[in-house]
C-alpha positions as CSV (number, residue, x, y, z in Angstrom):
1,X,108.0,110.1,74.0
2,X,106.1,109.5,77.0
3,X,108.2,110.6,80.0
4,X,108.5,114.1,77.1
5,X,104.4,114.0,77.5
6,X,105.3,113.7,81.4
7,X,107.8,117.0,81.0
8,X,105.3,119.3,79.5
9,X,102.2,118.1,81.3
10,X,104.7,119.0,84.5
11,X,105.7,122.2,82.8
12,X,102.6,123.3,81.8
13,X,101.4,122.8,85.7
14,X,101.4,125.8,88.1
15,X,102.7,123.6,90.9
16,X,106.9,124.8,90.2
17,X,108.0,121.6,89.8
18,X,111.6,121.8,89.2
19,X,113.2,122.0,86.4
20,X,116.2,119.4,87.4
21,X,113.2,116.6,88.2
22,X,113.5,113.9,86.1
23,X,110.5,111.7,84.3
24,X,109.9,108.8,83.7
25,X,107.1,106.5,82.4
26,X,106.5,102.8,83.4
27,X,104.1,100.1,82.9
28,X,102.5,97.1,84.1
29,X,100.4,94.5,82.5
30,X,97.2,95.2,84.4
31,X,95.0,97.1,86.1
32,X,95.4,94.9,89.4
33,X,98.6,94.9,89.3
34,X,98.1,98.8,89.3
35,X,95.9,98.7,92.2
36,X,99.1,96.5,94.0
37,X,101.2,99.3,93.0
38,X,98.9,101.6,94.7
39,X,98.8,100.2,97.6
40,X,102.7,99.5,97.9
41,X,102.9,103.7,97.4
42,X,100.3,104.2,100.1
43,X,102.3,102.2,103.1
44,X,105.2,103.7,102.3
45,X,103.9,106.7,102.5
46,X,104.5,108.0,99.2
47,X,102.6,111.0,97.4
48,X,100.5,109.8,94.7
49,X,97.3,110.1,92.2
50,X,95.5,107.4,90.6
51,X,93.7,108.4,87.4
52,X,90.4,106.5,86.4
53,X,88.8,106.5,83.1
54,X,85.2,107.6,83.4
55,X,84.9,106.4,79.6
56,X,86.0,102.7,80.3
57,X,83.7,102.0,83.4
58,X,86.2,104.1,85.7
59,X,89.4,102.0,85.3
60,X,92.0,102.8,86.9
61,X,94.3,103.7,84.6
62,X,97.3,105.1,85.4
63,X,99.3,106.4,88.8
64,X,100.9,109.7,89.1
65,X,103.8,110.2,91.9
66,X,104.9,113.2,92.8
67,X,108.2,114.6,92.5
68,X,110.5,113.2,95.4
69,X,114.3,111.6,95.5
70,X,114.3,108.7,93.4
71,X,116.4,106.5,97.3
72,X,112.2,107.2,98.1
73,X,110.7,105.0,95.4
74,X,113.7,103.1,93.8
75,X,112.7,100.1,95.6
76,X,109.1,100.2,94.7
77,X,109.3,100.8,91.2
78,X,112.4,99.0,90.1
79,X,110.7,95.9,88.9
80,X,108.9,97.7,86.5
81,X,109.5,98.4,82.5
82,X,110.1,101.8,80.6
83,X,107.1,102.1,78.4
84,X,108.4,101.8,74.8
């Protein structure tokens, strides 16, 4: 259901994503580790958003990277679980 939300939200976008990219949605077990996450995308220069809560004291919530060939960011985000 999630990487589905990840479809439309990508869909609904006017950036022309295209329609062969694929979604998916992962999680970690806390907001630091998000912030390592973060990081690790930043040195390997690897197009991202964070997204922080405003109602929750600005959290940091979630990390959005941008469509590129999975060889870019296998490595990086291997480790971590489908949401379920």
């Amino acid at each position: 259901m999630s990487a589905m939300l990840i479809h439309a939200a990508g869909l609904s976008s006017e950036g022309n994503i295209p329609l062969d990219t694929r979604a998916v949605a992962l999680g970690v077990s806390s907001e630091s580790e998000l912030f390592l996450l973060a990081k690790k995308l930043e040195q390997h220069n690897i197009k991202h958003v964070v997204f922080h809560e405003p109602d929750r004291a600005n959290e940091m919530m979630a990390i959005g990277v941008f469509p590129c060939p999975k060889s870019k960011v296998k490595h990086i985000l291997s480790k971590y679980p489908l949401v379920k």
